[in-house]
C-alpha positions as CSV (number, residue, x, y, z in Angstrom):
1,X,-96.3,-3.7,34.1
2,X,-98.0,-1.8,30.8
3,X,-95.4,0.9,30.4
4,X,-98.4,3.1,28.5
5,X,-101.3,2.5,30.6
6,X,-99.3,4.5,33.3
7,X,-99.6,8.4,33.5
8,X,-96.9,11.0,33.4
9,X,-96.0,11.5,37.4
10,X,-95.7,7.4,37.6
11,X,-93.8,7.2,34.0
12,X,-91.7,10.4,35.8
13,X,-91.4,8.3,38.9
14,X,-90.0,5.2,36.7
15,X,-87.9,7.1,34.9
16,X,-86.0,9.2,37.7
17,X,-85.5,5.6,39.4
18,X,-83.8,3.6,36.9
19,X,-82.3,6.1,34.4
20,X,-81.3,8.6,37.0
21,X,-80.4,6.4,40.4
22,X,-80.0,3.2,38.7
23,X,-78.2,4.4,35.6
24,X,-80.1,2.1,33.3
25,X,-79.9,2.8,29.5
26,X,-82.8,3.6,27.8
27,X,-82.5,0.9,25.9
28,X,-82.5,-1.3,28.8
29,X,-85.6,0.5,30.8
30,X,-87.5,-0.2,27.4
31,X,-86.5,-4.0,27.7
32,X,-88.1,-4.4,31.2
33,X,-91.2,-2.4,30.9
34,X,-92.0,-4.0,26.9
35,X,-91.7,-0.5,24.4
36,X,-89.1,0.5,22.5
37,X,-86.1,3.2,23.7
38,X,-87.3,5.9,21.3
39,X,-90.5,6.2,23.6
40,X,-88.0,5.8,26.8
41,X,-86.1,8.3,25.3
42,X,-88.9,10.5,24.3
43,X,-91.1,10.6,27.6
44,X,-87.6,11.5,29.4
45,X,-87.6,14.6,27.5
46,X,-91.1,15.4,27.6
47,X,-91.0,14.9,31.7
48,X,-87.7,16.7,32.1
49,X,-85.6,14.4,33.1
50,X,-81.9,15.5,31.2
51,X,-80.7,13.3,29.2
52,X,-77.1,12.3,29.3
53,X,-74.4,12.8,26.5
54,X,-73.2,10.3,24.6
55,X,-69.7,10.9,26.3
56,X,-71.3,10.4,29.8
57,X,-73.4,7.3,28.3
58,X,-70.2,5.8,27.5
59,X,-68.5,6.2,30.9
60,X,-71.2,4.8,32.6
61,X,-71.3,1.7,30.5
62,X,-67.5,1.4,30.4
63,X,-68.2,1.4,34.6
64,X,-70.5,-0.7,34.8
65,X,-69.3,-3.6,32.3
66,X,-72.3,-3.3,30.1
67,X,-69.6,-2.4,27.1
68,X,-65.9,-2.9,27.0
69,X,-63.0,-0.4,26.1
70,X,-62.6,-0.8,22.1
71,X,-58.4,-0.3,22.4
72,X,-57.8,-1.9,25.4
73,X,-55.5,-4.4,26.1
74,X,-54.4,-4.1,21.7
75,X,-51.3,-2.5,21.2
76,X,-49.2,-1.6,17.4
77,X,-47.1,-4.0,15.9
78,X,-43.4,-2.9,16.0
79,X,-43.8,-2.6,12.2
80,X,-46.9,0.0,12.4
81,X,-44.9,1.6,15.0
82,X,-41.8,2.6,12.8
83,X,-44.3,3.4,10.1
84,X,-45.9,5.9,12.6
85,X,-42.6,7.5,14.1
């Protein structure tokens, strides 16, 4: 599939489909259809489909296993904890 031979209502189609249901990442829709996540991330906006915060981007990755939690599973020292309390 040539992600820019395909006009607006199909890019619109592509886009509600993996970003929206499918929670894809821009990054990742730009992967699969050969561009880059800028011009994702751009023709999103220009067709009106919102674009999630980075909060909710997190979540969603955290969910999904694409990233892991950066504190879990670490804990202090009983040395940094004295030094804290």
């Amino acid at each position: 599939m040539d992600y820019c031979s395909l006009n607006d209502k199909q890019k619109k189609e592509l886009l509600h489909r993996k970003y929206v249901k499918n929670q894809l990442s821009f990054a990742e829709i730009a992967r699969q259809v050969g561009t880059y996540a800028n011009r994702v991330r751009r023709d999103a906006s220009k067709l009106g489909i919102e674009i999630r915060s980075r909060s909710d981007a997190a979540k969603i990755a955290l969910d999904s296993g694409r990233s892991k939690h950066p504190t879990e599973g670490k804990s202090h020292s009983e040395q940094t904890k004295l030094k804290i309390s």
